[in-house]
Residue frames as qw, qx, qy, qz and C-alpha x, y, z in Angstrom:
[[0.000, 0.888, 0.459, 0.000, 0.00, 0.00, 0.00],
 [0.230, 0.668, 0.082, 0.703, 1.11, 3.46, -1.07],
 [0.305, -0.404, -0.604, 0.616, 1.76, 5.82, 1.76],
 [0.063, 0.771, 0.634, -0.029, -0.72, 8.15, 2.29],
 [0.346, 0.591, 0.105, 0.721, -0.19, 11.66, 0.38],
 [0.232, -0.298, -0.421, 0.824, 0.09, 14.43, 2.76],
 [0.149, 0.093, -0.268, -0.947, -1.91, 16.69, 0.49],
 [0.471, -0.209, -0.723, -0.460, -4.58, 14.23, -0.12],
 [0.308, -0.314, -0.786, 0.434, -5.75, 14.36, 3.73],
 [0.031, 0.747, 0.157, 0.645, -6.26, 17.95, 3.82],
 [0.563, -0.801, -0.048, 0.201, -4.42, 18.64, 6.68],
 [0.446, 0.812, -0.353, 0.129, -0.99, 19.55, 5.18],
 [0.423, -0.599, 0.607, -0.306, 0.64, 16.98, 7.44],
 [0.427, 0.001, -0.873, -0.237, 0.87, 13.51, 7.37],
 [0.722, -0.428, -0.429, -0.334, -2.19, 11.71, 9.40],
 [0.684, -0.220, -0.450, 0.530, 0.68, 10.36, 12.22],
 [0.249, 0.080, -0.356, 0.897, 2.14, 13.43, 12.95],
 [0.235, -0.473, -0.157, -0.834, -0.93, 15.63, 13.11],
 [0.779, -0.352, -0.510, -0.089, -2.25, 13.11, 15.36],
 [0.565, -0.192, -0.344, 0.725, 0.97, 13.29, 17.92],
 [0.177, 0.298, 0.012, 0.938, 0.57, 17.53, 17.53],
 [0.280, -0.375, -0.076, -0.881, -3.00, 17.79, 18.03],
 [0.771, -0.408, -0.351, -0.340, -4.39, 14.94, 19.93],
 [0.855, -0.314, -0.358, 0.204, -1.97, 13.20, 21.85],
 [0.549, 0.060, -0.359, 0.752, 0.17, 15.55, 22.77],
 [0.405, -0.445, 0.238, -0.762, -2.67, 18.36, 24.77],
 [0.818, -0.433, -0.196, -0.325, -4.03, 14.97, 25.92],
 [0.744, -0.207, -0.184, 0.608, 0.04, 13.86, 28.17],
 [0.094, -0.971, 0.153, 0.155, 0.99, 17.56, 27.88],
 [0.588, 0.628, -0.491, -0.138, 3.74, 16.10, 25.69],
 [0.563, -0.505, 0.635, -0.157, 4.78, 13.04, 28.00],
 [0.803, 0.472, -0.047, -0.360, 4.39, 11.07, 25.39],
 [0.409, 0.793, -0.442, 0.096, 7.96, 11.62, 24.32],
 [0.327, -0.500, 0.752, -0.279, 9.53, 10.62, 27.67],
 [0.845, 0.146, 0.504, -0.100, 7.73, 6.98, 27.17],
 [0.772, 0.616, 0.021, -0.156, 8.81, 7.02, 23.50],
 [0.361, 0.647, -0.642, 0.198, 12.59, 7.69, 23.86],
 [0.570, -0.419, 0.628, -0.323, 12.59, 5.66, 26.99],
 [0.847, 0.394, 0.270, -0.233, 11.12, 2.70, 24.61],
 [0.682, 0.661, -0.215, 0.228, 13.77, 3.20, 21.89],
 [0.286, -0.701, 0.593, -0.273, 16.49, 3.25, 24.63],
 [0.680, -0.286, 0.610, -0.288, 15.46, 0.15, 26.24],
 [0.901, 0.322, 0.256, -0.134, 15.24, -1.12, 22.95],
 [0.668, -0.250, 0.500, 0.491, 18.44, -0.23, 21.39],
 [0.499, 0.552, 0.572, 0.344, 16.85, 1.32, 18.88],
 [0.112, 0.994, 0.012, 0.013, 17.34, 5.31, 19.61],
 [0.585, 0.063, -0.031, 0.808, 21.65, 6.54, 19.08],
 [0.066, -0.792, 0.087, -0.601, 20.50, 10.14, 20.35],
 [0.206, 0.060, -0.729, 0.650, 21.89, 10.64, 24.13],
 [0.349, -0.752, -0.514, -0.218, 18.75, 10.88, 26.25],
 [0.152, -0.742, 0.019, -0.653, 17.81, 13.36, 28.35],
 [0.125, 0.522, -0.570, 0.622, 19.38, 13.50, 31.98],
 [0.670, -0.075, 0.233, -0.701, 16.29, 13.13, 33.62],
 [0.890, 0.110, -0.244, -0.370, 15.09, 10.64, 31.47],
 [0.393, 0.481, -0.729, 0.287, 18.70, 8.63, 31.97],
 [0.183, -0.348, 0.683, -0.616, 18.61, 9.01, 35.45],
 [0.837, 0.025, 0.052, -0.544, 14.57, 7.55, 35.48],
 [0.856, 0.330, -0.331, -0.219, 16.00, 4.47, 33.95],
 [0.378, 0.257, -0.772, 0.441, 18.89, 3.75, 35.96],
 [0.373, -0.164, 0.660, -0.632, 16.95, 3.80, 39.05],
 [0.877, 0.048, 0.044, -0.477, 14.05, 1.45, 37.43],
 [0.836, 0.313, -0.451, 0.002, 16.62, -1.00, 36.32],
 [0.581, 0.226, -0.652, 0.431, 19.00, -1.00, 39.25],
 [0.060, -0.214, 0.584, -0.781, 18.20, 0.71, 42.55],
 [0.614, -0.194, 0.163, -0.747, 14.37, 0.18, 43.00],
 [0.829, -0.330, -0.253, -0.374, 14.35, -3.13, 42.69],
 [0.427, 0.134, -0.692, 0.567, 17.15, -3.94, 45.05],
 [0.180, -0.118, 0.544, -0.811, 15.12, -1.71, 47.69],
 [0.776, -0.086, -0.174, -0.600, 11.76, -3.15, 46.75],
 [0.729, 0.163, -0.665, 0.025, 13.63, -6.36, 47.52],
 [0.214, 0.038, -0.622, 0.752, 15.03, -5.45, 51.17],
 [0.543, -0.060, 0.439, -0.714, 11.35, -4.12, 52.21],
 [0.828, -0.266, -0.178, -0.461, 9.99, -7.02, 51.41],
 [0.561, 0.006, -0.733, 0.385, 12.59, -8.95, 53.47],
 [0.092, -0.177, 0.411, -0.889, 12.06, -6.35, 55.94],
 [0.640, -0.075, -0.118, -0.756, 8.18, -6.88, 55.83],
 [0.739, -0.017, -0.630, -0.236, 8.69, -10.50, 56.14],
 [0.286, 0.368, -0.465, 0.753, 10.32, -10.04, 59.17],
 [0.241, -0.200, 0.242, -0.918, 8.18, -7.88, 60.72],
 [0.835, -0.166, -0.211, -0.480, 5.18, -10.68, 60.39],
 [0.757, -0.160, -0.625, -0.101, 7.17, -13.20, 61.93],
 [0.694, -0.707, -0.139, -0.016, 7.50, -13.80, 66.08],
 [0.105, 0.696, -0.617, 0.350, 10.74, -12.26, 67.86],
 [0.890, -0.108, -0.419, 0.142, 12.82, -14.89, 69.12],
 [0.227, -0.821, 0.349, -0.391, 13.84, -13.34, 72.65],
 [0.969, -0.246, 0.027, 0.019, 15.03, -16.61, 73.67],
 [0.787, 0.435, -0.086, 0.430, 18.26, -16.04, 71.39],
 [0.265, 0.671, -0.290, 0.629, 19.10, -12.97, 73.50],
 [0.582, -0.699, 0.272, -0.313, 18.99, -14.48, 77.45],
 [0.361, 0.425, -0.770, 0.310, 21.73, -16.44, 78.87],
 [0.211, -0.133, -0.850, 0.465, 20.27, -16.69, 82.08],
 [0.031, 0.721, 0.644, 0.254, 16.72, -15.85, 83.39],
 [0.450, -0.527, -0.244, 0.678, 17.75, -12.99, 85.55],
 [0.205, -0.147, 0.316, 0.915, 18.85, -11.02, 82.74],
 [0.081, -0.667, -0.623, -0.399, 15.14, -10.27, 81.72],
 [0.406, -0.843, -0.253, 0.244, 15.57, -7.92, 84.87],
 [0.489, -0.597, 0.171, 0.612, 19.29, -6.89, 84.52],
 [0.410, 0.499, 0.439, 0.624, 18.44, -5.65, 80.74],
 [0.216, -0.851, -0.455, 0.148, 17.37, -2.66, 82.42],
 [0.436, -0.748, 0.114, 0.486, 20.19, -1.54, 83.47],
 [0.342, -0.062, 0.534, 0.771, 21.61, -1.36, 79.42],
 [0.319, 0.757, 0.565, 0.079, 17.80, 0.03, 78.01],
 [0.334, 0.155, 0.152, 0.917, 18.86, 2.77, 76.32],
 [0.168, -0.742, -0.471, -0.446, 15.30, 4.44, 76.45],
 [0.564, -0.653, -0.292, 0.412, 16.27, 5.12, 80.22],
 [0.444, -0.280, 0.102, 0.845, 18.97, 7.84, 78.83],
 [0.087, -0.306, -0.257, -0.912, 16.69, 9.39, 76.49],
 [0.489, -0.761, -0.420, -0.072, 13.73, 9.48, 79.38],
 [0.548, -0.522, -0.203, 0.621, 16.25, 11.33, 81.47],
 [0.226, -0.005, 0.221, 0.949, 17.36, 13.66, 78.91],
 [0.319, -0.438, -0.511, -0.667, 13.51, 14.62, 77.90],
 [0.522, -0.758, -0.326, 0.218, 12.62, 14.90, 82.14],
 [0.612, -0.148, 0.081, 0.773, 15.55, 16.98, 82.21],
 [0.211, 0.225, 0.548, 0.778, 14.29, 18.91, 79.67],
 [0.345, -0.628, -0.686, -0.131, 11.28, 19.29, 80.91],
 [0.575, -0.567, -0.335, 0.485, 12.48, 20.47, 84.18],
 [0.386, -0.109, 0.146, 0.905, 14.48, 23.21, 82.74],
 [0.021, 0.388, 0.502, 0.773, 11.58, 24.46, 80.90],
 [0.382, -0.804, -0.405, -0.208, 9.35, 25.04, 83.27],
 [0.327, -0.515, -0.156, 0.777, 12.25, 26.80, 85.42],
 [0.207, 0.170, 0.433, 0.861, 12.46, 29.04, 82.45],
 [0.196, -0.572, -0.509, -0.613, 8.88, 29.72, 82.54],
 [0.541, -0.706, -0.371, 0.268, 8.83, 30.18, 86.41],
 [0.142, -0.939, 0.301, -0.082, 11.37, 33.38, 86.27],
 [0.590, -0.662, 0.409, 0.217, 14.32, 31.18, 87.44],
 [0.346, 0.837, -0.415, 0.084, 17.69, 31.37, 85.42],
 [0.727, 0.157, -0.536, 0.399, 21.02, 29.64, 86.00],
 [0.632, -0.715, -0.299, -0.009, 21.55, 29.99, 89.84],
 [0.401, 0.430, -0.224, 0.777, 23.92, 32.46, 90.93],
 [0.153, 0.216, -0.563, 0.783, 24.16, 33.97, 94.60],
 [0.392, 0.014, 0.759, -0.520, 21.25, 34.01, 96.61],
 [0.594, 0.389, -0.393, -0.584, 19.22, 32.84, 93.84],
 [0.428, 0.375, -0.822, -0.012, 21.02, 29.15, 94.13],
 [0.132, -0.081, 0.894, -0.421, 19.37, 27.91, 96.88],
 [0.627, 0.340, 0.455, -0.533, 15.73, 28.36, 95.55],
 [0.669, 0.471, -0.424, -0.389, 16.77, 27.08, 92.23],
 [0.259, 0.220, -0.939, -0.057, 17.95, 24.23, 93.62],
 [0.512, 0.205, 0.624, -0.554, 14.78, 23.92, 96.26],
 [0.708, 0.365, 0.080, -0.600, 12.45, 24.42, 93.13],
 [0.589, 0.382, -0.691, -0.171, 14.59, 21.56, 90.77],
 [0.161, -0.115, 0.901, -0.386, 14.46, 19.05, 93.98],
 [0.583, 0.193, 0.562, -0.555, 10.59, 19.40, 93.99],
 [0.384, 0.606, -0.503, -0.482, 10.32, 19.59, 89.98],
 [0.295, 0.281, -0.897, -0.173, 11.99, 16.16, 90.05],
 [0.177, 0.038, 0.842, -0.509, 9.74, 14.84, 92.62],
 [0.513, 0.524, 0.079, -0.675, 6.70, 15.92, 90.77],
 [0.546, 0.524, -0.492, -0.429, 7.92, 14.13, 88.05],
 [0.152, 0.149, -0.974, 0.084, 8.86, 10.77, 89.68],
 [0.294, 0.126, 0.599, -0.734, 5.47, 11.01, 91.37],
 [0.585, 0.393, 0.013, -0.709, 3.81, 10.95, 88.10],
 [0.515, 0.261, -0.792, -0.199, 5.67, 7.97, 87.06],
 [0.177, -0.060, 0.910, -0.369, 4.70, 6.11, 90.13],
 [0.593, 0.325, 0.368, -0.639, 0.65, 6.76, 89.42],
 [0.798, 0.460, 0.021, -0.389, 1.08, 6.00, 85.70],
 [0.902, 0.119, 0.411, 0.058, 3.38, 3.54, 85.52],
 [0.675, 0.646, -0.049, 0.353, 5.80, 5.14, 82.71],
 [0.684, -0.047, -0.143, 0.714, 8.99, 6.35, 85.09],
 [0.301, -0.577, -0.186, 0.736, 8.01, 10.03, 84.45],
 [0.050, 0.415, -0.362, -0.833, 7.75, 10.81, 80.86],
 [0.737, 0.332, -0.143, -0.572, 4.51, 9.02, 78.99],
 [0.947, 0.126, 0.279, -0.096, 5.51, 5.34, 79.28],
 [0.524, -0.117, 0.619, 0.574, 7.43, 3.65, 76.44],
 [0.482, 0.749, 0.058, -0.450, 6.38, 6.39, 73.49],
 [0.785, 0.502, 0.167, 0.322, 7.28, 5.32, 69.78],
 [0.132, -0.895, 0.408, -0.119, 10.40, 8.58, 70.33],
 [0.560, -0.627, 0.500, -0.210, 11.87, 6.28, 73.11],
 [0.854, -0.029, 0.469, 0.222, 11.78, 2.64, 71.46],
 [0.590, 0.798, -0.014, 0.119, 12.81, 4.83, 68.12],
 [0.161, 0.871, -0.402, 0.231, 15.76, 5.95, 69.85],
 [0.772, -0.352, 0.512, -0.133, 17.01, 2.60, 71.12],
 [0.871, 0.197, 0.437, 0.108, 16.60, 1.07, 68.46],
 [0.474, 0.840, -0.192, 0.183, 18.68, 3.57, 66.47],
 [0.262, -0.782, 0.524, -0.214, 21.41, 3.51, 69.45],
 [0.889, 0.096, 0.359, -0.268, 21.13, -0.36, 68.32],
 [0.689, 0.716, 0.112, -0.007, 21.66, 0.18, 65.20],
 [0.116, 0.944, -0.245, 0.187, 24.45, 2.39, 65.75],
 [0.554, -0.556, 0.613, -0.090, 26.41, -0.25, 68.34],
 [0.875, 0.229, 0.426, -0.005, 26.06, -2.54, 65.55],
 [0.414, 0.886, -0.099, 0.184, 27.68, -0.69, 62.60],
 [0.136, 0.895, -0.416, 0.088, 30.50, 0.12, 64.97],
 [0.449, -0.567, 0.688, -0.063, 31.54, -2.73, 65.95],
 [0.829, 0.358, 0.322, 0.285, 31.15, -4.96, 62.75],
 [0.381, 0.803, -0.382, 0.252, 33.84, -1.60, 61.47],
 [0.309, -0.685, 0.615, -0.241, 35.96, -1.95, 64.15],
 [0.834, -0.127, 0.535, -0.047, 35.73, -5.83, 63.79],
 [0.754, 0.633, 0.167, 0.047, 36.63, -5.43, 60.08],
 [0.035, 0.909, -0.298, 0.289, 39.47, -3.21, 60.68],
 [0.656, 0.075, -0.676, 0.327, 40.95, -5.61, 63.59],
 [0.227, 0.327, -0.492, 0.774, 40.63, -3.50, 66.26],
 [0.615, -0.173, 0.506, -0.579, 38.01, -5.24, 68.32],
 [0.312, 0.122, -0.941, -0.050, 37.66, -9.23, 68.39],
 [0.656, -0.304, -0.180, -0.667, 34.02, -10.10, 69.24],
 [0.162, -0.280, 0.751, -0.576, 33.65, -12.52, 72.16],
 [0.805, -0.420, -0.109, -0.406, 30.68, -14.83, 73.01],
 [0.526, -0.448, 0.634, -0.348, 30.32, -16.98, 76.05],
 [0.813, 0.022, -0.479, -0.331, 30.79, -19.78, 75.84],
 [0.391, -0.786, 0.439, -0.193, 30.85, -21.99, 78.64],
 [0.973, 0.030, -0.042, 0.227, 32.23, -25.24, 77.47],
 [0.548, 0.635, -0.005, 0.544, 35.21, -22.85, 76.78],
 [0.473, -0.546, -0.370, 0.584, 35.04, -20.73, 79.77],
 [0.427, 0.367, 0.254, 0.787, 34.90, -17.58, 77.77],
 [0.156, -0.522, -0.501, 0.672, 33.69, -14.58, 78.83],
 [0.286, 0.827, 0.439, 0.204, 30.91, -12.49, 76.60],
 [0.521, -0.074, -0.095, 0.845, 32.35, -9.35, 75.69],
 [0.170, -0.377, -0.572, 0.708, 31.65, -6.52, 77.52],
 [0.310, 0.320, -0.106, -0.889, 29.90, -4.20, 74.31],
 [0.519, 0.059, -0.717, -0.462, 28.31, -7.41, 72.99],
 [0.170, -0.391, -0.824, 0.373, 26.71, -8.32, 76.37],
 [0.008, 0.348, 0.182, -0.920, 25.60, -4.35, 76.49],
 [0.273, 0.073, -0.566, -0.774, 24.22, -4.66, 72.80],
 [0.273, -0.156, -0.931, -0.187, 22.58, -8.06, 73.42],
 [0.155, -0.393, -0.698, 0.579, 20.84, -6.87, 77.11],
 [0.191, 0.337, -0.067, -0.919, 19.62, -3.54, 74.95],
 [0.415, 0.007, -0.743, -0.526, 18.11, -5.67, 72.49],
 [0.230, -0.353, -0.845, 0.329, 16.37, -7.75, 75.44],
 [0.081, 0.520, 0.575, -0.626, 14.74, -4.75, 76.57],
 [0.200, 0.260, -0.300, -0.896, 13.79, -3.65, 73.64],
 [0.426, -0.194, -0.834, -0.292, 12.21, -6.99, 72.53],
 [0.040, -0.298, -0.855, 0.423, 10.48, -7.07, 76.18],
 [0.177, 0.459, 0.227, -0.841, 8.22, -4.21, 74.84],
 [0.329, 0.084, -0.682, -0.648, 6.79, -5.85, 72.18],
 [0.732, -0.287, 0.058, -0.615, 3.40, -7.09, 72.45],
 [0.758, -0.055, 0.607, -0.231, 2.91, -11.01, 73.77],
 [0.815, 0.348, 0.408, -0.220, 1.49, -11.88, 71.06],
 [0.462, 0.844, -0.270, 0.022, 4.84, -10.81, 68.88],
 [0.044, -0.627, 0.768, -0.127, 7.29, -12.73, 70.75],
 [0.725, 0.100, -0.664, -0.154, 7.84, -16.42, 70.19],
 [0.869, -0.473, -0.097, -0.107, 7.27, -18.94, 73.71],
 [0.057, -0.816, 0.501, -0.283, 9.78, -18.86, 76.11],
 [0.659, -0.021, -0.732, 0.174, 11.65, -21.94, 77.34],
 [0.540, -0.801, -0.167, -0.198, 10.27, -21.91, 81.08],
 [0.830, -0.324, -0.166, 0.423, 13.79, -22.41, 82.08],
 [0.353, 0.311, 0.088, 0.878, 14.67, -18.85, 80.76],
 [0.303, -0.641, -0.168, -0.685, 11.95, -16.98, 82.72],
 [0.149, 0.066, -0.837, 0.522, 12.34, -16.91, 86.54],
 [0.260, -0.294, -0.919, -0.030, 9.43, -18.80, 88.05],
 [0.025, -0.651, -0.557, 0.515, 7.43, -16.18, 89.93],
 [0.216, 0.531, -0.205, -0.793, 6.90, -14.28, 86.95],
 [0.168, 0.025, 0.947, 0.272, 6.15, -17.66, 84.75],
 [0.201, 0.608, 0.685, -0.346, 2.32, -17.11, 85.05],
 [0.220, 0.838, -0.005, -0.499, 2.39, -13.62, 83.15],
 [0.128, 0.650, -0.522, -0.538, 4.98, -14.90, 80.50],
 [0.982, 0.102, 0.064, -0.147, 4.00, -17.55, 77.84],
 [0.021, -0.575, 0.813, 0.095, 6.76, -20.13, 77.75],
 [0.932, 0.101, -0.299, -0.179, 6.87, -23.82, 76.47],
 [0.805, -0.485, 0.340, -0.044, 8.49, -26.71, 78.52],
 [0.520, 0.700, -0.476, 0.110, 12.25, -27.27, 77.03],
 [0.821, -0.462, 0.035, 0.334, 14.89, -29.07, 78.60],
 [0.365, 0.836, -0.202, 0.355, 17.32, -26.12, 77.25],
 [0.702, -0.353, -0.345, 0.513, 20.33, -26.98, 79.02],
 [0.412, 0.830, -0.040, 0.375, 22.03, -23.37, 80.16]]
């Protein structure tokens, strides 16, 4: 078949193009293009350089998104399945003595702290200086008292419980203890430890800290998110409140 005359349409165009000018291109505001060269790219078929933009578009569709589309859906898988707090006690005790490594504790202090200051601020009182210094400390005594008082009634230490902030910033201070010490293990200049006790080893002393942070971090997840405890990991007057399954886990 003959291609169609340009003249013989009356439009002084050929049929294609007008088409692209007048229809499709008010109906994309010319996006059109971007799909078209993208198309001939992918195909091998355009030898013009493409547009920066357009470049860029393509390298991320072909290489970065799905790597990250990959990792959230590990991530996602994750998230659906039960935390295994078992992996991170040694003994049952340490369900108590995680405490003492919970990072949240340091950022609850720093935000009471905070607190405290502000309302001096808003009470008139300034850094304490000569006779001043005795009622700024009177009024920061009570202040704190006020504030421990309110943790006693509701149960959160002083500052709103465990708020999404608090486990956020754990788990970043987590994060962070992790990182440095797989560098610092890479490098040589720290040699990771576990206990072991056939061995007599002795857990080392930022990888007991990490592990005990992680404990309390996991203890704040609902129940129903944490996988059954061997009963021999939970100390026995507390056995009732935690679900656990009967193991002979030797430890």
């Amino acid at each position: 078949m003959e291609p169609l005359d340009p003249s013989s349409t009356g439009l002084g165009i050929p049929l294609a193009e007008y088409v692209e000018n007048y229809i499709v291109a008010p109906m994309t505001d010319g996006l059109h293009n971007i799909l078209r060269s993208t198309v001939q790219h992918l195909s091998r078929q355009n030898t013009h350089p493409l547009p920066k933009p357009i470049a860029s578009q393509i390298d991320l569709s072909l290489n970065t998104h799905p790597s990250i589309w990959h990792n959230l859906t590990q991530l996602k898988q994750i998230t659906s399945e039960a935390i295994d707090m078992a992996a991170l006690i040694r003994f049952p005790a340490e369900l108590f003595l995680s405490e003492n490594e919970w990072a949240g504790a340091r950022w609850k202090e720093e935000r009471e702290k905070e607190a405290e200051e502000e309302k001096a601020r808003a009470m008139g009182f300034s850094q304490p200086d000569g006779q001043s210094a005795n009622e700024y400390l009177a009024f920061a005594i009570k202040s704190h008292q006020e504030v421990q008082a309110q943790g006693t009634v509701n149960g959160s230490g002083g500052y709103g419980g465990d708020v999404p902030e608090m486990l956020q910033f754990a788990l970043d201070h987590a994060a962070d203890a992790i990182v440095d010490m797989d560098s610092c293990r890479r490098d040589g200049t720290l040699e990771l430890k576990l206990e072991t006790e056939d061995e007599g080893n002795e857990e080392d002393a930022r990888l007991r800290a990490l592990r005990l942070n992680l404990l309390a971090l996991a203890k704040r997840a609902p129940l129903d998110k944490i996988q059954r405890l061997p009963a021999e990991l939970v100390p026995e007057h507390i056995r009732h409140f935690v679900p656990t399954v009967a193991t002979s886990l030797s430890l």
